[in-house]
GUTIGU-51290 format. One line per 8 residues: their letters; for each residue x, y, z of N, C-alpha, C. Coordinates in Angstrom, 3 decimals. Atoms other than C-alpha are relative to their C-alpha. Layout:
a> X Y Z X Y Z X Y Z | ... $
This chain:
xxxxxxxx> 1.306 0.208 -0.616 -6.154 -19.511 -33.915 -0.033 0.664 1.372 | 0.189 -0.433 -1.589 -7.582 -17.530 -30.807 -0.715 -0.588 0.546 | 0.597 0.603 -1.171 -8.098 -19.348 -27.991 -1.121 0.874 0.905 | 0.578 -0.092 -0.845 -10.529 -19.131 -25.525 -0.129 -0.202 1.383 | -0.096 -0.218 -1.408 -10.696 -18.400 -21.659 -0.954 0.453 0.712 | 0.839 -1.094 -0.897 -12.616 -18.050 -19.368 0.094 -0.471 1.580 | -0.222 -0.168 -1.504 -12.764 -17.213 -15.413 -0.856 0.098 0.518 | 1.290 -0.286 -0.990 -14.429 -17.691 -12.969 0.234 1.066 1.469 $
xxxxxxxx> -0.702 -1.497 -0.939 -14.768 -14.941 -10.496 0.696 0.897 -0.268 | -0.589 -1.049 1.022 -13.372 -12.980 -13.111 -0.257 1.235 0.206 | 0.161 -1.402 -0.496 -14.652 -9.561 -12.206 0.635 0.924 1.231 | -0.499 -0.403 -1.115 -12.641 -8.523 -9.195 1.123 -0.600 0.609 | -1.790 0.700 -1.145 -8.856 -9.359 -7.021 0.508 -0.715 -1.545 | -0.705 0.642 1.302 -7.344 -11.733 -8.830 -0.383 -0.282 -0.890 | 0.956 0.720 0.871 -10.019 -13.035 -10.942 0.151 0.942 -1.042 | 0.074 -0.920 1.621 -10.012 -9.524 -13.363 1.433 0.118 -0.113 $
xxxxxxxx> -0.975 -0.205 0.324 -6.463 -9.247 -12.914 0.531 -0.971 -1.383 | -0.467 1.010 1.028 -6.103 -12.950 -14.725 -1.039 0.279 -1.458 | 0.646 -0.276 1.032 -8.830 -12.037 -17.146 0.164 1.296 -0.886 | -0.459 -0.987 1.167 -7.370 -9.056 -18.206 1.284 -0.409 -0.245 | -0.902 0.526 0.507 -3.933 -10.344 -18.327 -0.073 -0.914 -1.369 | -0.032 1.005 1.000 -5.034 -13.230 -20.655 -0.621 0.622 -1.202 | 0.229 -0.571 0.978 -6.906 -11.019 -22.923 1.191 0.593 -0.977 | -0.790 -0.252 0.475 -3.920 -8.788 -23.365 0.857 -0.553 -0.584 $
xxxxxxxx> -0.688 1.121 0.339 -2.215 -12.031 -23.633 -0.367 -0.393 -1.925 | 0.618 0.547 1.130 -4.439 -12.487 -26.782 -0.927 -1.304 0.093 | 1.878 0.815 -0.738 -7.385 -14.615 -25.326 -0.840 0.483 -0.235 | 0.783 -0.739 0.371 -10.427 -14.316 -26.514 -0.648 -0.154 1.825 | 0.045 0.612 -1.093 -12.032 -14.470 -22.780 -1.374 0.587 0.798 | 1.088 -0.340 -0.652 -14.878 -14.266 -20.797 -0.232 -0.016 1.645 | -0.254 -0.173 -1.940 -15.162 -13.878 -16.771 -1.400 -0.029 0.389 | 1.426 0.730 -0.468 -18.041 -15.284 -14.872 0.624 0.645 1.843 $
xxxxxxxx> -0.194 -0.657 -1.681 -18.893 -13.790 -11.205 -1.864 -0.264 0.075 | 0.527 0.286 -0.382 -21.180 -14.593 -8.948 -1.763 1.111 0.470 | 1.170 -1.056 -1.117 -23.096 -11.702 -7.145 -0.389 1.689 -0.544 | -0.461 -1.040 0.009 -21.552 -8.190 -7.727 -0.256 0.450 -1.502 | 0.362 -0.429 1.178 -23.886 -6.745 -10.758 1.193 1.248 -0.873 | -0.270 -1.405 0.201 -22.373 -3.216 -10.483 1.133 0.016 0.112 | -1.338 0.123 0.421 -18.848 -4.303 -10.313 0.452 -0.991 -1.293 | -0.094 0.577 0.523 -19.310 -6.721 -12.680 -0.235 0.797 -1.930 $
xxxxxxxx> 0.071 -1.369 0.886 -20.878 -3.547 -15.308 1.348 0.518 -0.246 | -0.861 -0.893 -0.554 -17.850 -1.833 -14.154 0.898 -0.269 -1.343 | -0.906 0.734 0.555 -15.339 -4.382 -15.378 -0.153 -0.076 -1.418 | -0.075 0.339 1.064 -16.821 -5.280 -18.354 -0.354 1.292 -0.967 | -0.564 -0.766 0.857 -16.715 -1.762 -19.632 1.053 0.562 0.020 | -1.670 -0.887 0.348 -13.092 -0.730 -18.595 0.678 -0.990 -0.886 | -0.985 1.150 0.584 -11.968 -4.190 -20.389 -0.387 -0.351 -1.110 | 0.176 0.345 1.225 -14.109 -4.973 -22.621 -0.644 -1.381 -0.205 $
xxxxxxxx> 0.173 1.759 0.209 -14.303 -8.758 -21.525 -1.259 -0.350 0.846 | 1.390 0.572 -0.091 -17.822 -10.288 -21.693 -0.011 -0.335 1.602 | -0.321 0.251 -1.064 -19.143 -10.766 -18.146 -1.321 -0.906 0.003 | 1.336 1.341 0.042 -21.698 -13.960 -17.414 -0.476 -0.280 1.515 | 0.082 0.216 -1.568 -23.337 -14.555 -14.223 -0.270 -1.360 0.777 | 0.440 1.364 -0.513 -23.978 -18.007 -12.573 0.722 -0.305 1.218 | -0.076 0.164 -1.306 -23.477 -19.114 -9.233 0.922 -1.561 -0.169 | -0.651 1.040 0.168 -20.561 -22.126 -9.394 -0.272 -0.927 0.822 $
xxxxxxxx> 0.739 1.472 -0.779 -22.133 -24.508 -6.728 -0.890 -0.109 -0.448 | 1.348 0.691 0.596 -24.680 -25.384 -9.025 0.510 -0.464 -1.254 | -0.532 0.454 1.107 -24.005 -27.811 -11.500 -0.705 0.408 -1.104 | 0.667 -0.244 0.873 -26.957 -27.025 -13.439 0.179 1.665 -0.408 | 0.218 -1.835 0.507 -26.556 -22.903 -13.812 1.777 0.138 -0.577 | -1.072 -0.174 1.005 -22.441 -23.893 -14.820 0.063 -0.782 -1.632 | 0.354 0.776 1.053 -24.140 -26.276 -17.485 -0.464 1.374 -0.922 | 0.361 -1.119 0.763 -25.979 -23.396 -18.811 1.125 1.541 -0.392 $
xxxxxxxx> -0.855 -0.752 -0.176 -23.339 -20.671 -17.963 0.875 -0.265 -1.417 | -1.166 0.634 1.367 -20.886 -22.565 -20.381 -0.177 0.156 -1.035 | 0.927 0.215 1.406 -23.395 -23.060 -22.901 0.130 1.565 -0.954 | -0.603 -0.735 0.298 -23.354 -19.237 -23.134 0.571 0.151 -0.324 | -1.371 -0.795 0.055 -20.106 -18.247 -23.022 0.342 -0.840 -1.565 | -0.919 0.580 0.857 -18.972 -20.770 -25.370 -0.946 0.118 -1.546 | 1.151 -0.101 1.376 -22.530 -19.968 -28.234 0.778 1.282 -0.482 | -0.483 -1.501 -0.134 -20.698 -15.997 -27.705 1.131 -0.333 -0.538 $
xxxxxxxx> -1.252 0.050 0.284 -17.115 -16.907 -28.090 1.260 -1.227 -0.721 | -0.762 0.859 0.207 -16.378 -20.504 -28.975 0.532 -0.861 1.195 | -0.834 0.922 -1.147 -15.284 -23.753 -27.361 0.815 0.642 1.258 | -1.161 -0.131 -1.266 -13.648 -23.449 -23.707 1.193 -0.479 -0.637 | -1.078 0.666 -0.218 -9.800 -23.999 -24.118 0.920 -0.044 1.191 | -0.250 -0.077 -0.727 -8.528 -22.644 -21.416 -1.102 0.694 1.849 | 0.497 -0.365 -1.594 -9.923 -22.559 -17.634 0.575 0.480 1.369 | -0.766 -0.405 -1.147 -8.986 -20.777 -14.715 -1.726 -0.154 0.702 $
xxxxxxxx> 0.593 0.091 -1.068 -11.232 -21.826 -11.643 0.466 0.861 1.007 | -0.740 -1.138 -1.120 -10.737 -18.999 -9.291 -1.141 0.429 0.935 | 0.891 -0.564 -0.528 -14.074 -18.418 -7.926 0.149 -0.558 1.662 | 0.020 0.657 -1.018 -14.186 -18.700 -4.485 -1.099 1.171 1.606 | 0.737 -0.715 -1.308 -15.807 -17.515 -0.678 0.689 -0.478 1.289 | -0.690 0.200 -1.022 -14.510 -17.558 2.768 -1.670 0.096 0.543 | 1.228 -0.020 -1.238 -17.512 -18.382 6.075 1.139 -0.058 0.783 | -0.679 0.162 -1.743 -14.676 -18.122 9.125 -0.511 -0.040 1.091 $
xxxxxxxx> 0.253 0.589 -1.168 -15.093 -19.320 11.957 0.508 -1.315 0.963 | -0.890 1.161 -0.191 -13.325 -21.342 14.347 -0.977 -1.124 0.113 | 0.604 1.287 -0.062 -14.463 -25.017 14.568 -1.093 -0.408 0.583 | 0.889 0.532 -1.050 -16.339 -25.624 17.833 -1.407 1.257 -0.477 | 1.392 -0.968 0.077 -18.934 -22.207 16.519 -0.337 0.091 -1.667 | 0.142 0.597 2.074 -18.539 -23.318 12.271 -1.468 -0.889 -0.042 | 1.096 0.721 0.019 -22.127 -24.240 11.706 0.197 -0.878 -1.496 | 0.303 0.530 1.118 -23.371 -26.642 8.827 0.259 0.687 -1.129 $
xxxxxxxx> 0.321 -0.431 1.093 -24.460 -24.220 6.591 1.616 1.124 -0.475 | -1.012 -0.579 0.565 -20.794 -22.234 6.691 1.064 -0.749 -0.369 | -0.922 1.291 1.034 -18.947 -25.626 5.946 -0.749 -0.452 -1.307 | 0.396 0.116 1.446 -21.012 -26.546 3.162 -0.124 0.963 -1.320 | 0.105 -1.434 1.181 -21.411 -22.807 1.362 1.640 -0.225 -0.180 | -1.469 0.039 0.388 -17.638 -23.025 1.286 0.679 -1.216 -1.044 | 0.085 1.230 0.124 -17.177 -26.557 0.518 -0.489 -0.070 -1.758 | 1.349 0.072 1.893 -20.143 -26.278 -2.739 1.259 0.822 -0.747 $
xxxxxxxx> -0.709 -0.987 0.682 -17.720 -23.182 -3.925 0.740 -0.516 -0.261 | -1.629 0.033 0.783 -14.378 -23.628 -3.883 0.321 -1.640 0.175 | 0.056 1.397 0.524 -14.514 -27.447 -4.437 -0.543 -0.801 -0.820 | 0.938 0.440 0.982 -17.310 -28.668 -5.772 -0.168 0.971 -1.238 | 0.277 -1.240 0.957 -17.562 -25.723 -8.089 1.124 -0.360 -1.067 | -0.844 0.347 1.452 -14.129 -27.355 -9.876 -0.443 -0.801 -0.786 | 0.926 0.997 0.571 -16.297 -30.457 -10.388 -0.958 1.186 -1.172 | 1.549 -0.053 0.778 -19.045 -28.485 -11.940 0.330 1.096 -0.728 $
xxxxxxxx> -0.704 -0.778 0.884 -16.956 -25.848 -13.557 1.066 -0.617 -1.073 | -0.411 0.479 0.666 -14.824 -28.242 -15.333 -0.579 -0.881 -0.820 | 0.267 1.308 0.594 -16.652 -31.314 -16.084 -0.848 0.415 -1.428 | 0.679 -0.325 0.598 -18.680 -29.451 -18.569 0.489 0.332 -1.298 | -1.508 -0.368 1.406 -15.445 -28.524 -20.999 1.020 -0.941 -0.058 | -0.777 1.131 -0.124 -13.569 -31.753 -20.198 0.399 -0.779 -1.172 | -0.339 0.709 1.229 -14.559 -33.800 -22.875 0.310 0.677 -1.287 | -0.793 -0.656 1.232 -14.089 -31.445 -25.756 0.858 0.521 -0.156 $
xxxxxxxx> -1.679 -0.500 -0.212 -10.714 -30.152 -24.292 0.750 -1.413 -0.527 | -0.393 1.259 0.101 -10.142 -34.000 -24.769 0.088 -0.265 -1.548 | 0.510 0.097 1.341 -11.773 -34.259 -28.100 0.848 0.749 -0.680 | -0.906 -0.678 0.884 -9.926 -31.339 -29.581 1.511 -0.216 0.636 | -1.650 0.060 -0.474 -6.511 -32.413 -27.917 0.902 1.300 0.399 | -0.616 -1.457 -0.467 -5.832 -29.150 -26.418 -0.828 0.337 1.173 | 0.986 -0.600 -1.198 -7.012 -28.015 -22.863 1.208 0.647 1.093 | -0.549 -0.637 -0.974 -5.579 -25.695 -19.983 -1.214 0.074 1.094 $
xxxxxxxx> 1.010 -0.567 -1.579 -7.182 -25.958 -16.333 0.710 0.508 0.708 | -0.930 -0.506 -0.712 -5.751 -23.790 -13.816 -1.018 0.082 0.884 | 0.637 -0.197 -1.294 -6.855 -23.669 -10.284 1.087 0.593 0.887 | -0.883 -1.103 -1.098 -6.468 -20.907 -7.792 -0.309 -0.696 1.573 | 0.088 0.923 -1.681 -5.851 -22.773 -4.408 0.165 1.279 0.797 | -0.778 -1.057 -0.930 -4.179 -20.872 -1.344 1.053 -0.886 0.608 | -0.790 0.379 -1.356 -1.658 -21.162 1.202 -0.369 -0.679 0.555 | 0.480 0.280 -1.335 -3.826 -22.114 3.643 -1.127 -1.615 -0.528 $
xxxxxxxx> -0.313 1.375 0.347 -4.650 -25.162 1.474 0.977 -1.222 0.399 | -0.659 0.626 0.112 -1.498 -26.254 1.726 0.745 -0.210 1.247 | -0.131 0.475 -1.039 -0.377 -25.378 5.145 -1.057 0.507 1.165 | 0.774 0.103 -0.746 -3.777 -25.028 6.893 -0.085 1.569 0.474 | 0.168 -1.155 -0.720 -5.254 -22.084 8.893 -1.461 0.262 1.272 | 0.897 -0.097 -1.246 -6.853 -21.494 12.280 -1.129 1.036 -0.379 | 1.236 -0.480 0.285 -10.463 -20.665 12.009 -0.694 0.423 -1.760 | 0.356 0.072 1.415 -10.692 -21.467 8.374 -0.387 -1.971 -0.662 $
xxxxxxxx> -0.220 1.852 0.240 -10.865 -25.642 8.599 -1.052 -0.021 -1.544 | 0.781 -0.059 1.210 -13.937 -25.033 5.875 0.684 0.245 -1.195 | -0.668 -0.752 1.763 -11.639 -23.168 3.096 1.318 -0.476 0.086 | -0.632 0.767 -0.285 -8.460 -24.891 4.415 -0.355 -1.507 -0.951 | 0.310 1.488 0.262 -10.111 -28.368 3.659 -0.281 0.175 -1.745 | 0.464 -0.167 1.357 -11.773 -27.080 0.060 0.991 0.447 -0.740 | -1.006 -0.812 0.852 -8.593 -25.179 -1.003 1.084 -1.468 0.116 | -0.734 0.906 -0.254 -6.803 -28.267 -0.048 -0.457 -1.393 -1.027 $
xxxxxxxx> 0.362 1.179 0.842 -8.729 -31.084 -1.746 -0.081 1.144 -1.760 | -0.311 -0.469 1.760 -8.269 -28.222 -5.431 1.187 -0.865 -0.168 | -1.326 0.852 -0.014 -4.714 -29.714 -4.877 -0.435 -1.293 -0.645 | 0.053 1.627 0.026 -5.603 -33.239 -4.842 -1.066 -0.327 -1.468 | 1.179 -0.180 1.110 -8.571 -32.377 -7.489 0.964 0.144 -1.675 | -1.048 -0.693 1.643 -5.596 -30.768 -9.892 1.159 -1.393 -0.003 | -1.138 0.516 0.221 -3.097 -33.753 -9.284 -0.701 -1.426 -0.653 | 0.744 0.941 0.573 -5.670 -36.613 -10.151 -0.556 0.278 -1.246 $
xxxxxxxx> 0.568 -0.492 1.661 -7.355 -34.796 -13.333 1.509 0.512 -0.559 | -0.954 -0.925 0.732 -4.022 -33.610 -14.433 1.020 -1.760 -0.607 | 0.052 1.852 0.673 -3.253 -38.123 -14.885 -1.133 -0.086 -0.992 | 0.540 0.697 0.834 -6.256 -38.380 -16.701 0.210 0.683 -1.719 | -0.121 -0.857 0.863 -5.708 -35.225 -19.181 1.104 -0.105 -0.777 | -1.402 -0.051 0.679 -2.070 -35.569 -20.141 0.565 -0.902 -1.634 | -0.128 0.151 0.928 -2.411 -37.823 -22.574 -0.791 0.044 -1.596 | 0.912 -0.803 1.255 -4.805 -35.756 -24.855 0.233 1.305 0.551 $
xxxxxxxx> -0.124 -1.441 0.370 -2.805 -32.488 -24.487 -0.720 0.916 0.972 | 0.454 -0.516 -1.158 -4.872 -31.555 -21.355 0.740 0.230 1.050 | -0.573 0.043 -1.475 -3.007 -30.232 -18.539 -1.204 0.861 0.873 | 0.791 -0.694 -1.522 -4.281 -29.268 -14.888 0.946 0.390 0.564 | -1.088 -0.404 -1.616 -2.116 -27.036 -12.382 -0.283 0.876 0.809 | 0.476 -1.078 -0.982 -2.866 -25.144 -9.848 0.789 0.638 1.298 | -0.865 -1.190 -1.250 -1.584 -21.952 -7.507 -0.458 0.108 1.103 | 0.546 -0.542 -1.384 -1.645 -21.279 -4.377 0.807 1.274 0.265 $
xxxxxxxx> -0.154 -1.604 -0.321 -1.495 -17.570 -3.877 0.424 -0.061 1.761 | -0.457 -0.698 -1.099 -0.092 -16.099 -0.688 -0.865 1.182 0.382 | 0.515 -1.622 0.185 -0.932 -12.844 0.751 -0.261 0.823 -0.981 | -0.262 -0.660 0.907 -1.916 -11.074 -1.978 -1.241 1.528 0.258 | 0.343 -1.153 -0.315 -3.039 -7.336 -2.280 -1.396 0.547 -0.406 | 1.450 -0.141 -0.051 -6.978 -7.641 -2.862 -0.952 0.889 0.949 | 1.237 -0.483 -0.907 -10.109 -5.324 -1.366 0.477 -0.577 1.900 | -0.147 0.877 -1.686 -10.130 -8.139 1.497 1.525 0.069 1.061 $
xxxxxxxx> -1.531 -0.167 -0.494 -6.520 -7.780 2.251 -0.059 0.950 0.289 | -0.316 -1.228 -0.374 -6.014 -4.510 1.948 -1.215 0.648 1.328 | 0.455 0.006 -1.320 -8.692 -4.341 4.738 -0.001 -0.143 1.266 | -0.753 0.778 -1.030 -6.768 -5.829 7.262 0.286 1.266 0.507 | -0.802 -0.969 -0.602 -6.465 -3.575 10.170 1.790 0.700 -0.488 | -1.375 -0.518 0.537 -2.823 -1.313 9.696 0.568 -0.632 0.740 | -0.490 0.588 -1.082 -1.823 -2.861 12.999 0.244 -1.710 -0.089 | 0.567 1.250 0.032 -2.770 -6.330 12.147 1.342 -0.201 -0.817 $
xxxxxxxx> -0.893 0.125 1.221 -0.991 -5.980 8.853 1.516 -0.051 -0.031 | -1.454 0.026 -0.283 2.068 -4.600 10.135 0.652 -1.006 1.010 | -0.846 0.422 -1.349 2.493 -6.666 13.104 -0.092 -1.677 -0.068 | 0.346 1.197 0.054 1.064 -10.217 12.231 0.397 -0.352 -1.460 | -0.099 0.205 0.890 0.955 -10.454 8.585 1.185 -0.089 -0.824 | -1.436 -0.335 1.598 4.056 -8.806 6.345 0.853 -0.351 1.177 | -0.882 0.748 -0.667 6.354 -10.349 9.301 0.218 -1.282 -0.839 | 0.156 1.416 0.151 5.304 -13.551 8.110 0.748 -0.231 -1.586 $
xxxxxxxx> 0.088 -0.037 1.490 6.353 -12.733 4.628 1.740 0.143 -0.202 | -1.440 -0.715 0.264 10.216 -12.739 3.465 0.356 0.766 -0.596 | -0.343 -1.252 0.852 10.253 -10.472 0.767 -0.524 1.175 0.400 | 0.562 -1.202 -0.449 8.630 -8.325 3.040 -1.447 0.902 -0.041 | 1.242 -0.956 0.317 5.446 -7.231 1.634 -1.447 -0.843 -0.760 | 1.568 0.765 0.969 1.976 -8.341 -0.414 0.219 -0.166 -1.275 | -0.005 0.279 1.550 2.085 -10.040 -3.676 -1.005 1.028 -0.504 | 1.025 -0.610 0.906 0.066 -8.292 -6.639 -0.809 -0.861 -0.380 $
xxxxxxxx> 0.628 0.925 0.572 -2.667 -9.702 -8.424 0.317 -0.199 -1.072 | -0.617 0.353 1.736 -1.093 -9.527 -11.773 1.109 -0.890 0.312 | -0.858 1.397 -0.053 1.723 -11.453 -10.452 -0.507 -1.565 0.098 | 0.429 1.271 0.820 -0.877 -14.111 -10.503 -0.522 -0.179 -0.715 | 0.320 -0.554 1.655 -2.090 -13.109 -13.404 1.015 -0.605 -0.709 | -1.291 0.927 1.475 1.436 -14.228 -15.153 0.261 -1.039 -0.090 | -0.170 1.320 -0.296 1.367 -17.408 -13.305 -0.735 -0.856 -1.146 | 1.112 0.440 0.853 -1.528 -18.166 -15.047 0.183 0.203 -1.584 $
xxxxxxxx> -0.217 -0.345 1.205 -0.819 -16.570 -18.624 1.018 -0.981 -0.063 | -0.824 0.850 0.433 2.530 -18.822 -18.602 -0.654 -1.427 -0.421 | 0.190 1.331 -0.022 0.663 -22.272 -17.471 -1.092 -0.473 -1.500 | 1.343 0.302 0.891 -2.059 -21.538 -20.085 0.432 0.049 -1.513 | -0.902 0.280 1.240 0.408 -20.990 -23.051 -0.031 -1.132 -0.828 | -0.079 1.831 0.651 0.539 -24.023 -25.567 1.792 -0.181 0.404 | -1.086 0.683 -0.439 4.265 -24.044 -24.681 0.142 -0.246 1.441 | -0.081 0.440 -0.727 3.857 -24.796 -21.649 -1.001 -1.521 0.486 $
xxxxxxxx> 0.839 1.863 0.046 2.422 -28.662 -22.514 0.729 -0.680 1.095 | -0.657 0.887 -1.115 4.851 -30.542 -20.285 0.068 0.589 1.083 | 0.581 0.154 -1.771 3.732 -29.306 -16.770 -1.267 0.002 -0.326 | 1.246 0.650 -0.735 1.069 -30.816 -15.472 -0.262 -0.600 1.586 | -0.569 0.433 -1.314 -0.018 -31.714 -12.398 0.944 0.453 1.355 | -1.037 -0.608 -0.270 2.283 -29.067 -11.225 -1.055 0.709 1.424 | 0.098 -1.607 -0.220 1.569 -26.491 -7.931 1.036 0.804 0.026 | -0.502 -1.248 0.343 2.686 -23.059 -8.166 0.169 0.413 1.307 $
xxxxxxxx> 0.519 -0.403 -1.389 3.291 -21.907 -4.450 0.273 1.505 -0.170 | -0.325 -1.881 -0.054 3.432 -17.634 -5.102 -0.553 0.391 1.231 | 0.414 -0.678 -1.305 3.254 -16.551 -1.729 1.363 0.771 0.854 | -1.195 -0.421 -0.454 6.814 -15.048 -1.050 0.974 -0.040 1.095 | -0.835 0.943 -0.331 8.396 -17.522 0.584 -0.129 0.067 1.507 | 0.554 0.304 -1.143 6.121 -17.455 3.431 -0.369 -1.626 0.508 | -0.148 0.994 -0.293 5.641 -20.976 3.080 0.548 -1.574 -1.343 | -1.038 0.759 1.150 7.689 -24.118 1.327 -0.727 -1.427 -0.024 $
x> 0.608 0.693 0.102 6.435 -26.761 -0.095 1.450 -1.394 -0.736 $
């Protein structure tokens, strides 16, 4: 039987990396993005893999979103939550509206990206959630308290749903990526990069996105039933958990 996958923020960084990984994997899979029409075209003719659009802080457009994907390809089995947005800004000049756009995304968006495939991951006794956290979840980051706090409560989001799932064959686990070698990254002044950043790093340099790409292809495996509840810290041993 071919499973089903799908991503969110799937079209771009890590998001197409894991959605093409899992295809190749043998997933049937679909990738959901937010904004980016003309990269989103792009993708879904070098790969092949269906691309859906809906905005993940809205519960009602991932109700419908789902509905899609899953009339096209079949039941959700496996989920990767990866969609996400950065508003920076340090604290005392962080308005309302750039803690809550962050906040709706990469938090609320697991709520309203999961709850919608929950019960029939339950029902059919088979489910994979994977959530892409960060670092800076886990040990914080100056002038990020907004995506800090939201990447931080995925954690706590993946260790509480990953108790209720386990005993219907549902697991939850989720990564927290490191530096890794995305658009946004690779943007990083040369100076910046060399002098602040890959210091910080022991192996010296920027993860790939396919390296979390495999993270993900392993956790989403049916042999990998007994973790749950698990994080993944891939960030190259910049920080220990």
């Amino acid at each position: 039987m071919t499973r089903v996958a799908l991503v969110s923020g799937g079209t771009r960084g890590i998001g197409a990396a894991i959605a093409t990984a899992l295809k190749a994997a043998g997933y049937k899979v679909a990738a959901n993005y937010a904004g980016n029409d003309e990269r989103a075209k792009a993708f879904e003719a070098e790969t092949g893999i269906p691309v859906f659009k809906w905005d993940v802080s809205s519960y009602e457009a991932c109700l419908e979103g789902i509905a899609k994907v899953e009339a096209a390809l079949g039941p959700v089995d496996v989920l990767v939550n990866n969609a996400g947005i950065t508003r920076d800004a340090m604290f005392h000049k962080m308005t309302p509206a750039q803690w809550s756009e962050v906040i709706n995304t990469n938090l609320t968006g697991l709520f309203n990206m999961t709850h919608p495939v929950w019960s029939g991951m339950r029902d059919r006794g088979f489910g994979r959630v994977i959530n892409i956290s960060s670092i800076n979840g886990q040990k914080g980051q100056m002038g990020q308290a907004n995506y800090s706090a939201a990447k931080a409560g995925d954690i706590g989001f993946t260790k509480a749903l990953a108790q209720e799932g386990a005993a219907k064959n549902v697991t939850v686990n989720v990564i927290c990526p490191g530096y890794i070698g995305t658009e946004m990254v690779m943007a990083v002044p040369e100076k910046v990069m060399n002098e602040r950043i890959l210091p910080q790093i022991p192996v010296g340099r920027l993860g790939q996105p396919e390296e979390i790409a495999r993270c993900v292809v392993f956790l989403a495996a049916d042999e990998a039933g007994f973790i749950t509840g698990s994080t993944i810290s891939a960030n190259g041993g910049q920080y220990f958990v």
